[in-house]
C-alpha positions in Angstrom: -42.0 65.8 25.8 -44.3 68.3 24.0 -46.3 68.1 26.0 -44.4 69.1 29.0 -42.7 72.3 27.0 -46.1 73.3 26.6 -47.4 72.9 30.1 -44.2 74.4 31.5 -44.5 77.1 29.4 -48.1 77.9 30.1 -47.6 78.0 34.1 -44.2 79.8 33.6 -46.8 82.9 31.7 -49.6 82.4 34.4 -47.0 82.7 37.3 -45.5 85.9 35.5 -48.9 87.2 35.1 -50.5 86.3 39.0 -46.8 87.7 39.7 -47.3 90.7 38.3 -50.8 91.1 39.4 -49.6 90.8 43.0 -47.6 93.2 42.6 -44.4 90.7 43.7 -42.4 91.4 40.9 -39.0 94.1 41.1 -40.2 98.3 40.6 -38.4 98.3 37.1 -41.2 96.1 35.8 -43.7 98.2 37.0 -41.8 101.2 35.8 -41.0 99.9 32.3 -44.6 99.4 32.0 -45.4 102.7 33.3 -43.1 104.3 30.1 -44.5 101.8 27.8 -47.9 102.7 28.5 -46.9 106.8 28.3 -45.2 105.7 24.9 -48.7 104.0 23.8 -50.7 107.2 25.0 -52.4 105.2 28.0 -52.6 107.2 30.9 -54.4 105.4 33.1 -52.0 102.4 32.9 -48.6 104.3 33.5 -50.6 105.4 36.6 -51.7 102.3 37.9 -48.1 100.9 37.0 -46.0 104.2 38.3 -48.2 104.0 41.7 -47.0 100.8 42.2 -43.5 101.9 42.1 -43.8 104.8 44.2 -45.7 102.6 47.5 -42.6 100.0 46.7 -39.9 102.6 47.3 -41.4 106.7 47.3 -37.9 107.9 46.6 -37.0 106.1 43.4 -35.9 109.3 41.2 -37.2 107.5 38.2 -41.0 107.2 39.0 -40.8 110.6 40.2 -40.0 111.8 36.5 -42.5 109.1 35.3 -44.9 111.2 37.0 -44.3 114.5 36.2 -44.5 113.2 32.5 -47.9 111.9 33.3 -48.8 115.3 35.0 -47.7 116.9 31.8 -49.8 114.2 29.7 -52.9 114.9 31.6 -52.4 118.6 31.2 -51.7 118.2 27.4 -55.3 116.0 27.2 -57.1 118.5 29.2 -55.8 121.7 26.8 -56.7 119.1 24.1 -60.3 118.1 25.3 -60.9 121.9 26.2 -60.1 122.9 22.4 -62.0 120.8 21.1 -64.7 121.6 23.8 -65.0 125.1 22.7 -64.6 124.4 19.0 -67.5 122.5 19.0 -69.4 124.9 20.8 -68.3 127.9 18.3 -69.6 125.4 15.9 -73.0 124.8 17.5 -73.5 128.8 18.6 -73.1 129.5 14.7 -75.1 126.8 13.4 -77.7 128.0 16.2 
């Protein structure tokens, strides 16, 4: 009987997981992962997730804000990286 709670519960995972790696499962799994990922600062991931959701329906309101938040993120990370890019630069020109 363990046994079988186990083994149910391990291909009940694995199916959610192929599932979701086939892109079968409903858009607002793809976009609640898209947000979570935005939350957790991973860009790349909300992208993969949010362009999932816009080939499934590319009028869904919601991914469209999803990805004006992600344009905004990459635009914060580039003003971040370009900071620190000419910080360290002032830093090396003076220690030059």
């Amino acid at each position: 009987m363990l046994w079988a709670s186990i083994l149910s519960t391990v291909l009940a995972k694995y199916g959610l997981q192929h599932a979701a790696q086939k892109n079968w499962l409903p858009k607002n799994h793809y976009q609640r992962k898209a947000i979570e990922c935005l939350k957790n600062s991973d860009i790349s991931g909300a992208i993969d997730n949010n362009v999932v959701v816009l080939r499934k329906d590319p009028d869904y309101e919601e991914a469209q804000i999803v990805r004006e938040l992600i344009l905004m993120s990459l635009d914060t990370e580039m003003e971040n990286l370009d900071a620190a890019i000419r910080k360290n630069t002032s830093e090396i020109e003076i220690k030059g």
